[in-house]
C-alpha positions as CSV (number, residue, x, y, z in Angstrom):
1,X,76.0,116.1,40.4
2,X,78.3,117.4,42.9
3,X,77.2,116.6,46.6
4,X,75.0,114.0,48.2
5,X,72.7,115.1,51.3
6,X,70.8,112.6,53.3
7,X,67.8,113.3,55.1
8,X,64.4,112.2,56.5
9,X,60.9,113.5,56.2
10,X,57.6,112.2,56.6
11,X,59.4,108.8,57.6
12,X,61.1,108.4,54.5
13,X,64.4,108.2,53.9
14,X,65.4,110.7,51.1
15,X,68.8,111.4,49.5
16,X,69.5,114.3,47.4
17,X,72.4,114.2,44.6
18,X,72.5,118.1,44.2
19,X,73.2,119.4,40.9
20,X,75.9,122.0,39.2
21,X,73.9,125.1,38.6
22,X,71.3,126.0,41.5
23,X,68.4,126.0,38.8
24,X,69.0,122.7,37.5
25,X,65.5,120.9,37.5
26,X,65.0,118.2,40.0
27,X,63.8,115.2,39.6
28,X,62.3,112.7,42.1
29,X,62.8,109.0,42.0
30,X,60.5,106.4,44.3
31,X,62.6,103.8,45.1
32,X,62.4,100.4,46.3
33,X,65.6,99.9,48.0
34,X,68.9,101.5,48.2
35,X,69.8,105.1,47.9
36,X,69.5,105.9,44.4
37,X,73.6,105.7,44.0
38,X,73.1,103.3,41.4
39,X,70.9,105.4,39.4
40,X,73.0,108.5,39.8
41,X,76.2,106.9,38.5
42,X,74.2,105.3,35.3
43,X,73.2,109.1,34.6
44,X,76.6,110.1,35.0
45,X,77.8,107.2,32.2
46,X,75.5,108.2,30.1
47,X,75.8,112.0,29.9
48,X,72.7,112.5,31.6
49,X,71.6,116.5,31.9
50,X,72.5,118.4,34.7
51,X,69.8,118.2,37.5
52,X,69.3,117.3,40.7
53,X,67.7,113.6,41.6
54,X,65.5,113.0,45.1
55,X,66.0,109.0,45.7
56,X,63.1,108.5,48.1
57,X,63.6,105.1,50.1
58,X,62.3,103.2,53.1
59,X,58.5,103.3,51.2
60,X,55.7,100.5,51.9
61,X,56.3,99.8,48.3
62,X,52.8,97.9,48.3
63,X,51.1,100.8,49.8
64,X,52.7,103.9,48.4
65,X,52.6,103.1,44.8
66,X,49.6,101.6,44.5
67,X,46.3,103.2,43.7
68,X,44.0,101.1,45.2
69,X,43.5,97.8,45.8
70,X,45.1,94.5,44.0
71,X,45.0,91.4,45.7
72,X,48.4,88.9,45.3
73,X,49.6,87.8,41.5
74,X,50.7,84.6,42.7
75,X,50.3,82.2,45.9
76,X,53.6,83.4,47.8
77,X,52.9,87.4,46.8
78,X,51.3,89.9,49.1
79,X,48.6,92.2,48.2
80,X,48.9,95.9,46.7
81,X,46.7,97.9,49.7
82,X,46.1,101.2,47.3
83,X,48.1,104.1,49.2
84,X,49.2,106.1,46.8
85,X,47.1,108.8,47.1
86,X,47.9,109.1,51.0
87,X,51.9,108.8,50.2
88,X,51.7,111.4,47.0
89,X,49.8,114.3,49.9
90,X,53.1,113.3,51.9
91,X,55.5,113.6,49.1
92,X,54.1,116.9,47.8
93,X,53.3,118.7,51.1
94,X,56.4,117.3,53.4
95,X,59.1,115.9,51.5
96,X,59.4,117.7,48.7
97,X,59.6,121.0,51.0
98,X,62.4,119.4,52.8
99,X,64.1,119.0,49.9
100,X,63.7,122.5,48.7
101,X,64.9,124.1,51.7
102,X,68.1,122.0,51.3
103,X,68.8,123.2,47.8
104,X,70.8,125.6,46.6
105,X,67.9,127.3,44.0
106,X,65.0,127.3,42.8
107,X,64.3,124.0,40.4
108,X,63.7,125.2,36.6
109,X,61.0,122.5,37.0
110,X,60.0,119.2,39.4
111,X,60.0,115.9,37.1
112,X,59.4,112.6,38.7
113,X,60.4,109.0,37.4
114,X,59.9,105.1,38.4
115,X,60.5,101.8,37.9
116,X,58.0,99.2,38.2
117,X,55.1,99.7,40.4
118,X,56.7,103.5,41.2
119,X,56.2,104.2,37.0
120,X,53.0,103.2,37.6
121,X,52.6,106.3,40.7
122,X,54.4,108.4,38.2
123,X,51.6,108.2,35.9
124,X,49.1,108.2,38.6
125,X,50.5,111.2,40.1
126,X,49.8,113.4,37.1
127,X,45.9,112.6,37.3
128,X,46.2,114.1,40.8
129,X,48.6,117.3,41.0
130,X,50.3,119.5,38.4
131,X,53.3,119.5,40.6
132,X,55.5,117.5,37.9
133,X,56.2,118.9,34.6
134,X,58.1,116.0,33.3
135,X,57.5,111.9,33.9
136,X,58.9,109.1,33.2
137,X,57.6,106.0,33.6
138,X,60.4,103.2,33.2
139,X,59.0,99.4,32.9
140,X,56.2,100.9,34.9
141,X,53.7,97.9,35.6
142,X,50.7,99.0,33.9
143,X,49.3,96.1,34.0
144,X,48.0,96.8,37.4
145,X,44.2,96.3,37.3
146,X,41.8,99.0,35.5
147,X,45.0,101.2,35.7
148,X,44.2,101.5,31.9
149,X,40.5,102.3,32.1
150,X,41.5,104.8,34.7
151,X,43.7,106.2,32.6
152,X,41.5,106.8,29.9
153,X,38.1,107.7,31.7
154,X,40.1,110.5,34.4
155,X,41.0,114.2,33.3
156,X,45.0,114.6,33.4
157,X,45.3,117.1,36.3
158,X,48.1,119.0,35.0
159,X,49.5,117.7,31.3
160,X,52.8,117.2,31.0
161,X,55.6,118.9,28.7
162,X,57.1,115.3,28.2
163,X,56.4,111.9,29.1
164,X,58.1,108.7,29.0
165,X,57.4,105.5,29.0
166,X,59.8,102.1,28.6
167,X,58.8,98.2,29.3
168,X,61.5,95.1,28.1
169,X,60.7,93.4,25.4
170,X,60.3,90.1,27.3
171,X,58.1,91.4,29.9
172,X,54.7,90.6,28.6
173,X,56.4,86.9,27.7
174,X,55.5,85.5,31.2
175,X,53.2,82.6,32.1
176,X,51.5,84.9,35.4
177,X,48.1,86.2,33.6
178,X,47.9,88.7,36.1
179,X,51.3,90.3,34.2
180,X,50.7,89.3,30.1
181,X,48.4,92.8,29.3
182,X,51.8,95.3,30.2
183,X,52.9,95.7,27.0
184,X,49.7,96.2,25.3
185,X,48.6,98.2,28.3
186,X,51.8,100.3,27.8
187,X,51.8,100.9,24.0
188,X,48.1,101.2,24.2
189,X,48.8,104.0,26.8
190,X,51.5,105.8,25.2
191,X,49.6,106.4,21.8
192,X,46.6,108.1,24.0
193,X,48.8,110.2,25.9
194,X,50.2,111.7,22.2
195,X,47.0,112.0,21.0
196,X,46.4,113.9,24.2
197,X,49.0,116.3,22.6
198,X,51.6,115.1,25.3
199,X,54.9,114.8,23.7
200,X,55.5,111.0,24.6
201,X,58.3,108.7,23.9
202,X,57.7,104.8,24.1
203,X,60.8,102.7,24.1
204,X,61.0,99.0,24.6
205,X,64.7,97.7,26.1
206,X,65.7,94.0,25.5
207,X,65.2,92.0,28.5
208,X,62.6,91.2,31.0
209,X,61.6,93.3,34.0
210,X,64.8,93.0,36.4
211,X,67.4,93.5,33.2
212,X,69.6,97.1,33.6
213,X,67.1,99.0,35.9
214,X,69.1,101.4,36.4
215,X,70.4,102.3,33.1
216,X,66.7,102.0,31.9
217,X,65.9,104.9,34.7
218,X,68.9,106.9,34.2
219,X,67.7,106.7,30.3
220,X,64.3,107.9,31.2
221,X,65.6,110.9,33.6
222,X,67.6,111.8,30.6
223,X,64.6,111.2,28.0
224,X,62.7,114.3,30.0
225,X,65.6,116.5,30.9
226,X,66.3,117.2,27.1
């Protein structure tokens, strides 16, 4: 990645690590705080391919990547209010044309990628537009409630070349029931997006939820650029 362009659209704040070569994909990445830098400099340890990464910040994290309602996991937690349809029309129809206008080339193809509740929108997205070719869902929190039912009763809008999807070992290892089904949920969930005849890679990490974020979402950017 070469240069770093800051903007705002939609009432996001969006920065844009621009890549070599003009037709180098590009690849968005929700984020819940910061600008993405740390994630751009894991890609860049790791060899990561050459594309261009969107970090998309200042989002109502509880709102944007959530597809409808989930009321709190725990007595100090806040509910998930279920608007990630509303935020997906915004990132589709304002800030991705932003971003495009800023670039020098057309994208060989859009991916997106997540950690958390934003793996869980990446997967939710592709039930709902064709725009991304590529996903990856890191540690995405799929144990969000009837996510997995969802998942398996709803047509795939557009089918992806390549998905996928990561969770740490010790995440299901948690005494919050709300949290215990992920790795089931996940696994269960990867096998019945290959038998969809989606070319999907599951891939637990060691560590719990918080451990190398990250170098967990700079490994799943590089999992679908190859």
């Amino acid at each position: 990645m070469k240069d770093k362009i800051d903007f705002s659209a939609a009432g996001k704040t969006a920065t844009l690590y621009t890549a070599d070569k003009g037709d180098a994909p590009l690849i968005v990445l929700n984020n819940y705080s910061g600008d993405g830098s740390s994630v751009a400099e894991a890609m860049n340890d790791i060899g990561c391919g050459d594309c261009s990464l969107l970090s998309v910040g200042n989002l109502q994290w509880d709102n944007d990547m959530t597809p409808w309602y989930c009321p709190p996991l725990s007595r100090n937690d806040t509910p998930c209010t279920g608007g990630a349809e509303e935020y997906l029309q915004i990132l589709l129809n304002e800030i991705l044309p932003e971003t495009l206008s800023v670039l020098n080339g057309e994208p060989s193809f859009v991916g997106i990628a997540g950690y958390s509740l934003a793996g869980l929108f990446a997967l939710y997205a592709m039930y709902c537009t064709d725009r991304f070719s590529r996903i990856a869902s890191v540690s995405g929190s799929l144990w969000y409630p009837d996510f997995r039912e969802y998942a398996t009763s709803h047509e795939i809008y557009g089918k992806p070349e390549r998905l996928y999807m990561s969770l740490g070992d010790r995440e299901a290892k948690t005494r919050n029931p709300g949290l215990k089904a992920v790795q089931d949920n996940t696994e269960y969930l990867a096998g019945y997006y290959r038998d969809k005849g989606i070319e999907t890679v599951f891939e637990l990490n060691e560590g719990n939820h918080f451990k190398d974020a990250a170098l967990r979402s700079a490994k799943g950017i590089a999992a679908i650029l190859k």
